[in-house]
C-alpha positions, 0 to 999 in steps of 0.5 A: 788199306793200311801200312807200308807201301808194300801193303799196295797192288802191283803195278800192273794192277787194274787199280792204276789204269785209267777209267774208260768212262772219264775225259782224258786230259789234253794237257797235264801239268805237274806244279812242284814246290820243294819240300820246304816251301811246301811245309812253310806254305801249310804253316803259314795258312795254320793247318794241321800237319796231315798223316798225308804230309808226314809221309810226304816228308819222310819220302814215303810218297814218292816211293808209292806213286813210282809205278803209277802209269799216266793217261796218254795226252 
């Protein structure tokens, strides 16, 4: 799938559900930088910048993960 963000399934959509066949974690933690240390992090260990990571900073990211439902812990 390529383009924009409304390129992507509803979000009620079986894509986003979680697989049967695989372990649900027992516990879930989200570990966040801001932006800033993010991109400095990236240049301090000389990678590319990604297409990934242009989206990231231009906020496209979080727009597409809003509807995103989490297993249950």
């Amino acid at each position: 799938m390529g383009g924009g963000i409304h390129n992507l399934p509803d979000h009620h959509h079986d894509v986003y559900r979680w697989p049967e066949d695989l372990l649900r974690p027992d516990l879930v933690i989200l570990l966040t930088v801001c932006d800033e240390e993010r991109i400095r992090r990236i240049r301090k260990r000389g990678l590319q910048e990604t297409k990934e990571e242009k989206e990231l900073e231009a906020n496209k990211w979080k727009k597409c993960t809003r509807g995103w439902r989490t297993p249950a812990v």
